[in-house]
C-alpha positions as CSV (number, residue, x, y, z in Angstrom):
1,X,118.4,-6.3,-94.6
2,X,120.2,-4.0,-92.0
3,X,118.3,-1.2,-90.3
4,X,120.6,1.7,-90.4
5,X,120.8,5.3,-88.6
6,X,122.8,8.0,-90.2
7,X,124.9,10.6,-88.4
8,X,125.4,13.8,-90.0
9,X,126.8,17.2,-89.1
10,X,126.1,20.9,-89.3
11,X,130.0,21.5,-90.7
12,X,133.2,19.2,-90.8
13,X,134.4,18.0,-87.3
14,X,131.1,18.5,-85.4
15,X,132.2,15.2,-84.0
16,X,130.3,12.9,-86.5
17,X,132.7,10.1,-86.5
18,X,132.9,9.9,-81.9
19,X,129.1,9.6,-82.0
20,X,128.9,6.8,-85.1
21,X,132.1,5.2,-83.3
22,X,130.1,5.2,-80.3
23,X,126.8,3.9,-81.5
24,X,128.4,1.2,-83.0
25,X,129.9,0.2,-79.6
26,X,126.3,0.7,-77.7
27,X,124.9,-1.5,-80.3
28,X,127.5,-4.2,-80.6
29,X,127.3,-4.4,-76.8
30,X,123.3,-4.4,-77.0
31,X,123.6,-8.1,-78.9
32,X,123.2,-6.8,-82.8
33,X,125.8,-7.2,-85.6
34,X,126.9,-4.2,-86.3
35,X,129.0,-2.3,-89.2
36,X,130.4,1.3,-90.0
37,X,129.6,2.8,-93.2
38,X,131.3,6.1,-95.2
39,X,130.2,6.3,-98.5
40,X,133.5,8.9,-99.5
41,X,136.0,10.5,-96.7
42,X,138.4,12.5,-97.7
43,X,141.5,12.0,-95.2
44,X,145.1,11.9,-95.3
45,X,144.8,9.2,-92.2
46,X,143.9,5.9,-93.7
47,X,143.9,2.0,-92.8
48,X,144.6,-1.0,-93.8
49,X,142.1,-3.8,-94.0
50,X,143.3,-7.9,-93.6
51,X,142.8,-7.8,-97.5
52,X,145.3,-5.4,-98.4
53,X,143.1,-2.7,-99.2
54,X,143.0,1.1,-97.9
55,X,140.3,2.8,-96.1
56,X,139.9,5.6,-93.8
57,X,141.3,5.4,-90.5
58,X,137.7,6.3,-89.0
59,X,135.8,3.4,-89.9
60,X,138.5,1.2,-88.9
61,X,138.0,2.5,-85.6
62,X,134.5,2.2,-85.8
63,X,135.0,-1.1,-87.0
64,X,137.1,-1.8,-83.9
65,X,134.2,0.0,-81.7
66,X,131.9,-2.9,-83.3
67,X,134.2,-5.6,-82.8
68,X,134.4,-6.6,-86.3
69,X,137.0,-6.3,-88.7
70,X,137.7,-3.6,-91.1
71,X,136.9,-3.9,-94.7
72,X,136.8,-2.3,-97.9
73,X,132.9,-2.1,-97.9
74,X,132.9,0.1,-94.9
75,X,134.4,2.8,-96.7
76,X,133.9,2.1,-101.0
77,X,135.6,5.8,-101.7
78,X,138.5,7.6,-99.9
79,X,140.2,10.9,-101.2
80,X,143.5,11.8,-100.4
81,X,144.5,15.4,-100.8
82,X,147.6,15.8,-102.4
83,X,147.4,19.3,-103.4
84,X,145.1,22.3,-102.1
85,X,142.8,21.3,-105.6
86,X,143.5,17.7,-106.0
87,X,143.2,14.2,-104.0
88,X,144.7,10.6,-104.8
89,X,141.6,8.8,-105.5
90,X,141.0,5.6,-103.9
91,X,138.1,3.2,-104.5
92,X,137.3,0.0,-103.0
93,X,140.6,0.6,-101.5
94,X,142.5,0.6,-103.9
95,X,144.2,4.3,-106.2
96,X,142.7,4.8,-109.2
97,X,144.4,8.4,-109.8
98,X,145.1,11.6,-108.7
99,X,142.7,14.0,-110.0
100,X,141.5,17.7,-109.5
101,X,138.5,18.9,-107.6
102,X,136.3,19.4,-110.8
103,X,137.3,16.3,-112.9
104,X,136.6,14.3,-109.5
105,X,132.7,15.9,-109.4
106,X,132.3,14.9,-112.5
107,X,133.4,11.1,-112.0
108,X,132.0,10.2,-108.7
109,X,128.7,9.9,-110.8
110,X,130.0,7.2,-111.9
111,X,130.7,5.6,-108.7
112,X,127.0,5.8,-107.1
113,X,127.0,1.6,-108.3
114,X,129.8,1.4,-106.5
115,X,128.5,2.9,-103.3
116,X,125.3,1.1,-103.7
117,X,126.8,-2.3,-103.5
118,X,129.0,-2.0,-101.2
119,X,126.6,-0.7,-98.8
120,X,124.1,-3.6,-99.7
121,X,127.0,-6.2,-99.3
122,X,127.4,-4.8,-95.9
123,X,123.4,-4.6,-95.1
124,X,123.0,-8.4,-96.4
125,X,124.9,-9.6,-93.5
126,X,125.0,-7.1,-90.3
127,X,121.8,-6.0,-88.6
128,X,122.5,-2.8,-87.9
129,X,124.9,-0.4,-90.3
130,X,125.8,3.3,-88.6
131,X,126.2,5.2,-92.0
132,X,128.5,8.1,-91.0
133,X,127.9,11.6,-93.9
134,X,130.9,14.1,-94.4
135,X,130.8,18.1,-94.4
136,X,127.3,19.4,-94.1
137,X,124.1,18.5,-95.9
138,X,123.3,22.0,-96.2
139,X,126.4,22.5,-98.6
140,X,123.9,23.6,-101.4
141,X,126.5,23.7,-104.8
142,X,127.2,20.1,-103.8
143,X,123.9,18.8,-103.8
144,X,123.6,17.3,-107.2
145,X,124.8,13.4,-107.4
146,X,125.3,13.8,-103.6
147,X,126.6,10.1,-102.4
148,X,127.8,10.9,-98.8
149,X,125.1,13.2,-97.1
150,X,121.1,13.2,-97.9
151,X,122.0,11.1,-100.8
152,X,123.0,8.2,-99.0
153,X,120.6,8.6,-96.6
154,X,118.2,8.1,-99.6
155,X,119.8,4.9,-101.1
156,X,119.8,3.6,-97.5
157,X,116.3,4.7,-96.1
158,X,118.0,5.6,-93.4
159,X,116.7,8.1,-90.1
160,X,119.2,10.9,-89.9
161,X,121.0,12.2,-87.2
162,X,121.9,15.9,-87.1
163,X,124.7,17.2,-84.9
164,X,125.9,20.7,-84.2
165,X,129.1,21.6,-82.4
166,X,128.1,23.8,-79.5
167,X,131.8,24.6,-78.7
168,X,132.1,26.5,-81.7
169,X,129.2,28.7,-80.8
170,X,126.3,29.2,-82.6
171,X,124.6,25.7,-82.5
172,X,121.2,26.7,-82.9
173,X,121.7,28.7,-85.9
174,X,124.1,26.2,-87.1
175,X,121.4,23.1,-86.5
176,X,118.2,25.5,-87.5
177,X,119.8,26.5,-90.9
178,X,120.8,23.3,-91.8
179,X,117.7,21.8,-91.4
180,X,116.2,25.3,-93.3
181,X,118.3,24.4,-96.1
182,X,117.5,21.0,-96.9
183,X,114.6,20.1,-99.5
184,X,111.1,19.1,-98.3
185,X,112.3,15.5,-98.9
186,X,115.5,15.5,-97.7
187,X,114.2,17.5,-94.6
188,X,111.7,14.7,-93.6
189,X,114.5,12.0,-93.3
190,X,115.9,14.1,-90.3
191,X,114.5,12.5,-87.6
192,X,116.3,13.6,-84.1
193,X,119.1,16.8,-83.5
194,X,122.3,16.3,-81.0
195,X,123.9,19.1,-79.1
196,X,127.6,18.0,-78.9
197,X,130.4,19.2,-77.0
198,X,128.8,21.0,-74.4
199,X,130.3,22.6,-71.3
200,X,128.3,23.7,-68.2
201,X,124.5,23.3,-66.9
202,X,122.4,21.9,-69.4
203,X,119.2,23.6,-67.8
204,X,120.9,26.9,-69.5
205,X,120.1,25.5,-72.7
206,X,116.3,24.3,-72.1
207,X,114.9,27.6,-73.4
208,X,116.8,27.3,-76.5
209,X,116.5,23.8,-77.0
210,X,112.4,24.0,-76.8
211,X,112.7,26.9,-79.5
212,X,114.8,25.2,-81.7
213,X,112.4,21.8,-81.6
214,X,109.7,24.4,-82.7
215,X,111.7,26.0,-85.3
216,X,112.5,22.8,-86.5
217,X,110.1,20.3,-85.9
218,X,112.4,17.8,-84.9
219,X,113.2,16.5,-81.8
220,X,116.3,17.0,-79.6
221,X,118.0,13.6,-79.2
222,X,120.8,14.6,-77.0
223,X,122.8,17.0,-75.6
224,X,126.5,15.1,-75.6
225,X,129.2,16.9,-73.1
226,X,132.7,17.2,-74.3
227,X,134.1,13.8,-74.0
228,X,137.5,13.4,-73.0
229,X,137.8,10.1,-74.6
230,X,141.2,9.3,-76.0
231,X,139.9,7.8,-79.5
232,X,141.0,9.0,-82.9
233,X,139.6,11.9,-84.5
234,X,139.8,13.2,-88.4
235,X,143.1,13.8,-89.3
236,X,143.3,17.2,-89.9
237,X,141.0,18.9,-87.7
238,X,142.4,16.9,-85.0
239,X,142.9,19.2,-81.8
240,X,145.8,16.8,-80.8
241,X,147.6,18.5,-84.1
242,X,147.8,21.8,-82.0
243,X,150.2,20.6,-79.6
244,X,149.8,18.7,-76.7
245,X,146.8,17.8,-74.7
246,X,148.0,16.7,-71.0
247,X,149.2,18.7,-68.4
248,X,152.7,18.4,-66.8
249,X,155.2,17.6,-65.6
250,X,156.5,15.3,-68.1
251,X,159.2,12.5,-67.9
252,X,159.3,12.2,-71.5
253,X,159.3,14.9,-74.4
254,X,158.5,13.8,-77.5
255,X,158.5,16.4,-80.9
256,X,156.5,15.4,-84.0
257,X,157.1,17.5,-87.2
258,X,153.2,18.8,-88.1
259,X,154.1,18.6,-92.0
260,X,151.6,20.7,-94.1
261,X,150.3,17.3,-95.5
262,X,151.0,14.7,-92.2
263,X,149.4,11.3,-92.7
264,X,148.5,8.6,-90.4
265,X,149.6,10.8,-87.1
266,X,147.8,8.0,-85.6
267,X,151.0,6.0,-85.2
268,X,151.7,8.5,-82.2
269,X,148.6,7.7,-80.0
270,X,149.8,4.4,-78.7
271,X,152.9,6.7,-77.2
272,X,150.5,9.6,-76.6
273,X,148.9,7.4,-74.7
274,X,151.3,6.9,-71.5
275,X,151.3,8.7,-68.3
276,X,154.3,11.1,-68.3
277,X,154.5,11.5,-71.8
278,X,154.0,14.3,-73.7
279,X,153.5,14.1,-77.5
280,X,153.9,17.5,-79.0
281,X,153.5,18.5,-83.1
282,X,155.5,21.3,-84.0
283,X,155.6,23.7,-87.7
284,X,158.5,25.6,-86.9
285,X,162.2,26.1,-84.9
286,X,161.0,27.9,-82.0
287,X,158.9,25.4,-80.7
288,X,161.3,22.2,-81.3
289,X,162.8,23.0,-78.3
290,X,165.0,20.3,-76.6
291,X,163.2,17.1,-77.0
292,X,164.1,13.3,-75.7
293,X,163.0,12.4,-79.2
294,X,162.0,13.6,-82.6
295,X,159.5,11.8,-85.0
296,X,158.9,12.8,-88.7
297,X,155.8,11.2,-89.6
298,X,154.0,10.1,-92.5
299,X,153.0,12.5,-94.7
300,X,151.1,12.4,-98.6
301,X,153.8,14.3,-100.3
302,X,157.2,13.7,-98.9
303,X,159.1,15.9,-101.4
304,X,157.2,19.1,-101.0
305,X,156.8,18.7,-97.6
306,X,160.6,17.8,-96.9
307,X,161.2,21.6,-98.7
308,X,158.9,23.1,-96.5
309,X,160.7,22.0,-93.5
310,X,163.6,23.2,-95.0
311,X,162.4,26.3,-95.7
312,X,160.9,26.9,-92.1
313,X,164.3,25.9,-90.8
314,X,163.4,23.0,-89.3
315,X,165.7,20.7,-91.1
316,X,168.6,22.7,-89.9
317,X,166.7,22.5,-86.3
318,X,166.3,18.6,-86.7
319,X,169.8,18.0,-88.2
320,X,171.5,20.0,-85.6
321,X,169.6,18.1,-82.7
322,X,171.0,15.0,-84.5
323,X,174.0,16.2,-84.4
324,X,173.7,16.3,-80.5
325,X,173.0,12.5,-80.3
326,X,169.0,13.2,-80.2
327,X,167.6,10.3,-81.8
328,X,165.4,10.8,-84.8
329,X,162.7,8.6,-85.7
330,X,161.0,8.6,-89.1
331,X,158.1,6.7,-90.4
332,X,157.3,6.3,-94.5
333,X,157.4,9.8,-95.5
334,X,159.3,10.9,-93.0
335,X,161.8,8.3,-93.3
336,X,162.0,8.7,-96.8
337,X,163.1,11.9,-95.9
338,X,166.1,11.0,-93.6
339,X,168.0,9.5,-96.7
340,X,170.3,11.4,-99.2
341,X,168.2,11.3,-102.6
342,X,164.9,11.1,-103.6
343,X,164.0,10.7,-107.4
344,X,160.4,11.2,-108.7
345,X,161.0,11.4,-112.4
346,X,157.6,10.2,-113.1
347,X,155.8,12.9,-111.5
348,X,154.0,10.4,-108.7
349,X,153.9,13.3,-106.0
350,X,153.6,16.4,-108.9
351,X,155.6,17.5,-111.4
352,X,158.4,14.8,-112.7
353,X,161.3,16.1,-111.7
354,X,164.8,14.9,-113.7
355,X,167.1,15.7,-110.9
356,X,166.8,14.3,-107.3
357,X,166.1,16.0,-104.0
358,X,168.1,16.1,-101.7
359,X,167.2,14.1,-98.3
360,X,168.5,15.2,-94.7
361,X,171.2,12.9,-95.2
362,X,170.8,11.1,-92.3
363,X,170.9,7.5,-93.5
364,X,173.0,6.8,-96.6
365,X,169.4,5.6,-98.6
366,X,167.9,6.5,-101.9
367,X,164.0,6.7,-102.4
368,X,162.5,6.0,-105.9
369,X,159.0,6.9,-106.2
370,X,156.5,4.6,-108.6
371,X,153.2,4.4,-109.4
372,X,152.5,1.2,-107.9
373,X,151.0,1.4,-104.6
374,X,152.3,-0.7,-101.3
375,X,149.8,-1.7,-99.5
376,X,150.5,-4.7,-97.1
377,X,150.2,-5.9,-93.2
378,X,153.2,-7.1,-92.6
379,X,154.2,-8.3,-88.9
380,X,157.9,-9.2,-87.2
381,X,160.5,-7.8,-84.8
382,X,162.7,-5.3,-84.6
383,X,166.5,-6.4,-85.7
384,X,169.7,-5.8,-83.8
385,X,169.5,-2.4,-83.3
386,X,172.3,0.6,-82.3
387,X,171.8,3.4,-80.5
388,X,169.8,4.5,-77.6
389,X,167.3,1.8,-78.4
390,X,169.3,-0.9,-78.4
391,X,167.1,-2.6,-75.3
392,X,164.3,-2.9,-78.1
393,X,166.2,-5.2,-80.5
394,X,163.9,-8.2,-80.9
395,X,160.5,-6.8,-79.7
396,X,157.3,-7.7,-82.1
397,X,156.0,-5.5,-83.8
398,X,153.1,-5.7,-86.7
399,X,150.9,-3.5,-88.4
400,X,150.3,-2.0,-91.8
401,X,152.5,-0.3,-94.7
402,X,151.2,2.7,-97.6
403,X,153.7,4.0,-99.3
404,X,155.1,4.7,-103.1
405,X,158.2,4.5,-103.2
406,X,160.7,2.0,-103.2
407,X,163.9,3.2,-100.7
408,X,167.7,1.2,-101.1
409,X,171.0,1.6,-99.8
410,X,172.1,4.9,-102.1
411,X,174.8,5.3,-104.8
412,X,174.1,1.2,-105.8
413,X,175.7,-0.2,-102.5
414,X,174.1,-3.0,-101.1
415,X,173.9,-4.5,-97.3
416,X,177.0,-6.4,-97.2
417,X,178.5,-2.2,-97.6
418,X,176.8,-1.1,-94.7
419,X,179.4,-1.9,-92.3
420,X,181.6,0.7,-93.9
421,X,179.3,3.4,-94.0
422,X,180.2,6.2,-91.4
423,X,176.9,9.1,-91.1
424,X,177.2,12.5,-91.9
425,X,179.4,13.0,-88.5
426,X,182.0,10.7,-90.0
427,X,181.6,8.5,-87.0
428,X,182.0,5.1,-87.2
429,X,178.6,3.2,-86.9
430,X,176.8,0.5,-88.7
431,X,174.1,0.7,-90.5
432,X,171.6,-2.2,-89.3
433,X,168.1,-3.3,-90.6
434,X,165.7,-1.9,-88.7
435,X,163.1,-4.9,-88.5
436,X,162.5,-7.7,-90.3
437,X,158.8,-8.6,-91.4
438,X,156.8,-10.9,-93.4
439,X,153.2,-10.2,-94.7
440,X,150.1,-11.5,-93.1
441,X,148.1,-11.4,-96.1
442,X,148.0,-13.2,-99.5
443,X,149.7,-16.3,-100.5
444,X,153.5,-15.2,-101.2
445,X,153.8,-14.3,-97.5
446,X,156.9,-12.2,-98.6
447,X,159.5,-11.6,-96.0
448,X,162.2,-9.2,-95.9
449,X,164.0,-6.4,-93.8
450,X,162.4,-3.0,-93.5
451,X,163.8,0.2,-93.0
452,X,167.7,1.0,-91.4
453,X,169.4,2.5,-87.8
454,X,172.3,4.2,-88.1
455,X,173.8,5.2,-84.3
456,X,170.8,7.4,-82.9
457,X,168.5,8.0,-86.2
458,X,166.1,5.1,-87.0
459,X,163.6,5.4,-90.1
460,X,161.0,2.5,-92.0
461,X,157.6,2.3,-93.4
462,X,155.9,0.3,-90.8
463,X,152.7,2.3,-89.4
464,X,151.5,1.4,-86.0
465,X,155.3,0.2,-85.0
466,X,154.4,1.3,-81.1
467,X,150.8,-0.2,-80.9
468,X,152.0,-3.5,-80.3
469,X,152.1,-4.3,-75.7
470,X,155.7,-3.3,-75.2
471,X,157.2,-0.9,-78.1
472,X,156.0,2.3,-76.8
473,X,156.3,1.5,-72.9
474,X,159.8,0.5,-74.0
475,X,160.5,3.1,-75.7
476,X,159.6,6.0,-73.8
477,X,161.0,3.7,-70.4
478,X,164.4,4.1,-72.1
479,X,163.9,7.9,-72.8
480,X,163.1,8.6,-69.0
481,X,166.1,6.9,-67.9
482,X,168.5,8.4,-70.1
483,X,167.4,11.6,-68.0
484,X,167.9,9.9,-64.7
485,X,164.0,9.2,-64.6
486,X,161.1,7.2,-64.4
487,X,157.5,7.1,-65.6
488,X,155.6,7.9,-62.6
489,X,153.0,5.2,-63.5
490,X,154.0,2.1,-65.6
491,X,151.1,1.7,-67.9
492,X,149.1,-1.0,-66.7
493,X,147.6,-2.4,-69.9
494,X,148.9,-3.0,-73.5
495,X,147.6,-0.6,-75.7
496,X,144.9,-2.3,-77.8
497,X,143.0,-3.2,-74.1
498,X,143.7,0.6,-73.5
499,X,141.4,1.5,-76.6
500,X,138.8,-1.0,-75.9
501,X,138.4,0.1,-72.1
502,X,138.1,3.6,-74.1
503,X,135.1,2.3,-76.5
504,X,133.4,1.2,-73.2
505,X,133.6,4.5,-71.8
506,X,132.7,6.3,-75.2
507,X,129.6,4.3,-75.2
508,X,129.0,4.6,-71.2
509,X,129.0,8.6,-72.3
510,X,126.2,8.3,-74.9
511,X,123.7,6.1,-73.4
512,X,123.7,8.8,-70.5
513,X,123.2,12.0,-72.8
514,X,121.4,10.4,-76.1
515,X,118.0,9.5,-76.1
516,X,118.8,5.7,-77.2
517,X,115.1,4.4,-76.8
518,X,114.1,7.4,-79.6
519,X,117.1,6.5,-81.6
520,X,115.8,2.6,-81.3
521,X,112.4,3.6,-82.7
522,X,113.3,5.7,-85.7
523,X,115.4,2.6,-86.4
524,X,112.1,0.5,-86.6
525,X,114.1,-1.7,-84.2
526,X,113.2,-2.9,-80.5
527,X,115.8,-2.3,-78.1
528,X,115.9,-5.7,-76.0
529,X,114.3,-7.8,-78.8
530,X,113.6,-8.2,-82.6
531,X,111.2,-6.2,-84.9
532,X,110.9,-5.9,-88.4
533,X,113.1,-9.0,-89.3
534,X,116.2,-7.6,-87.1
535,X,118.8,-10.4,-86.5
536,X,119.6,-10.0,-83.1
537,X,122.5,-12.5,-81.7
């Protein structure tokens, strides 16, 4: 069986999932098969896997850091907030319901089996499993049946991790209550603290750090700086949500609606990730500015959050930017959003509703929202497209749809009308297929066309359309010239080496500020050899 380590924080977005994302990198690289575990994450930003099934988005990339592929197992529960008192519930990747805080406390007894073997499944085959826990241990009225903090750590035997967010302030109280707080038991299975995000002199600290091993009993494993890294972080405590994170000047400007509920903003790093290019997510009029290009993401509940844009005025904002030949780009939710109708008369994002919404009229679709879930990989090219990005008809693309709704040329017109549809400027323009795509997984291997391009707006369900080598380089190439410019620096790797030279680096990071030779023996495994019945390759 696997030896494991658990990382756990003092409070949501300590920076948990970097450090297990990194481990599993330092111990991939160190020869031992190694595999990301989350018990239950709750996440608007999900994945996924080869199999068809959904999973967080953080233990995919942990996956990734690992080199091995995502899978269900990796992450057996994932909640999907859908309200501020309910979540879609999603287990072994796939929905089992939408339920409210309470009635979910008292199910997830139910699913301890289910965390049990999928975690043992896991442990069967890899040596070394990075178990990754969720909010704090310390959150007392949650205690009972816990499955994600102390409680896996129990059902795993596994060393825990504790790590504080010093750039918050307070990190010694923050690490010296939690600990305080914990049962005897529970207390004993901490085994090492981390100091993350720091800024400045670590000598500073020394006096503090000695105290706090005193306090605490436990040693200090590492004091981790603030890592620059460009990796993915939780969705929605993501500092990349408060606007952009480079400094000018920019080429490119590119506007992301922050809907209240955005999913999967992840389809934006592959573009955040190009020199001159700024990637910017805005909640309201005054900061949509004049953009090269505006995206309306994914989000959990297009309906309500399509009438919160519209009552922020941002509809009107986007529309009238349109109207000025901007292009607009929307992916699922947002896309959904670009058409004329959307009908939910089953109540799949709330209450049913007997008369449809009205889209942004954009592109002349109808969305009809079902129970059943998409969830596919799919993989293609773009089609022969219009507008400004034109130069990109043809270019691969692959990646992942999640969506519940099915979305059709409106008012029961089918492709062969499209040619006579005008948009909402009454210009005439064809309305083309954005890409056509066939599913990688299964046995049907279904193929078909996926979302539409009218003139400048361009919408579909694909997630992770610009992670492919040349759609984002492309794409924000043809936004630069339109302005008479260029990107100062063409980017000089396709985006998928671009995140594994950024895994290197993560790991580079915390071999220099973690003690990995303690972390090695609270393992019970030898760091250049085999103890204990460890598989090393």
């Amino acid at each position: 069986m696997a030896k494991a380590i658990m990382i756990q924080g003092t409070m949501s977005n300590a920076g948990k999932s970097l450090i297990a994302a990194g481990l599993c990198r330092i111990f991939a690289q160190d020869g031992w098969r190694t595999a990301p575990f989350k018990s239950q994450n709750m996440a608007l930003n999900s994945y996924i896997t080869q199999e068809g099934l959904e999973i967080g988005r953080a233990q995919a990339v942990q996956a990734e850091a690992a080199n091995v592929a995502p899978r269900a197992d990796m992450n057996p529960i994932l909640l999907k907030p859908t309200t501020d008192v309910g979540s879609q519930v999603i287990v072994r990747g796939k929905p089992v319901g939408n339920m409210k805080a309470r009635d979910y406390y008292a199910y997830k007894r139910q699913l301890i089996p289910v965390v049990k073997e999928c975690y043992e499944r896991l442990a069967r085959e890899f040596d070394v499993i990075v178990i990754e826990g969720a909010g704090s241990p310390a959150e007392i009225n949650l205690n009972q049946d816990d499955l994600v903090n102390m409680g896996m750590a129990a059902m795993a035997d596994a060393p825990v991790l504790l790590v504080g967010d010093i750039d918050r302030g307070g990190v010694f109280a923050q690490l010296y209550g939690t600990v305080s707080l914990l049962e005897p038991e529970d207390r004993k299975r901490v085994k090492g603290l981390v100091v993350n995000k720091f800024r400045g002199d670590r000598s500073i600290l020394e006096p503090g750090i000695r105290m706090l091993e005193k306090l605490c009993q436990v040693p200090v494993t590492g004091v981790v700086p603030y890592l620059q890294v460009d990796l993915e972080e939780e969705d929605s405590l993501s500092s990349r949500l408060s606007g952009s994170q480079k400094e000018g000047p920019w080429a490119v400007d590119i506007a992301v609606i922050r809907f209240p509920r955005i999913s999967n903003y992840t389809d934006l790093a592959a573009l955040e990730a190009l020199d001159g290019v700024r990637v910017r997510y805005v909640s309201s009029p005054g900061l949509l500015g004049e953009p090269d290009l505006v995206i309306l993401p994914g989000t959990k509940n297009t309906i309500s959050d399509l009438l919160w844009m519209r009552s922020q005025g941002l509809e009107a904002a986007v529309l009238k930017l349109a109207s000025r030949r901007v292009p607009i780009w929307g992916i699922c939710g947002g896309y959904q959003m670009l058409g004329e109708e959307l009908w939910d008369p089953m109540g799949v994002e709330g209450e049913p509703r007997r008369e449809p919404v009205a889209g942004m009229g954009l592109l002349p679709l109808a969305t009809h929202f079902e129970e059943e879930k998409v969830l596919t990989r799919v993989e293609g090219a773009f089609g022969e497209l219009d507008g400004i990005f034109a130069p990109m008809s043809g270019m691969e693309v692959s990646g992942y749809e999640i969506h519940m709704g099915r979305t059709e040329i409106s008012g029961g017109r089918g492709p062969e009308d499209t040619a006579k549809l005008t948009d909402y400027r009454q210009e005439p323009e064809i309305c083309r297929p954005l890409a056509y795509l066939m599913e990688t997984q299964g046995d049907s291997k279904r193929a078909g066309a996926d979302g539409w391009n009218r003139g400048n707006v361009y919408g579909g369900y694909l997630h992770g359309i610009f992670d492919g080598s040349q759609a984002a380089p492309v794409l924000a190439g043809i936004l630069a010239k339109q302005k008479g410019m260029e990107l100062k620096t063409p980017q000089k790797e396709d985006y998928q080496a671009y995140r594994q030279a950024q895994y290197d680096e993560l790991a580079g990071e915390l071999r220099k500020s973690l003690d990995m030779e303690q972390i090695y023996a609270m393992m019970g495994l030898e760091r250049n050899g085999q103890k204990d019945g460890g598989r090393k390759k």
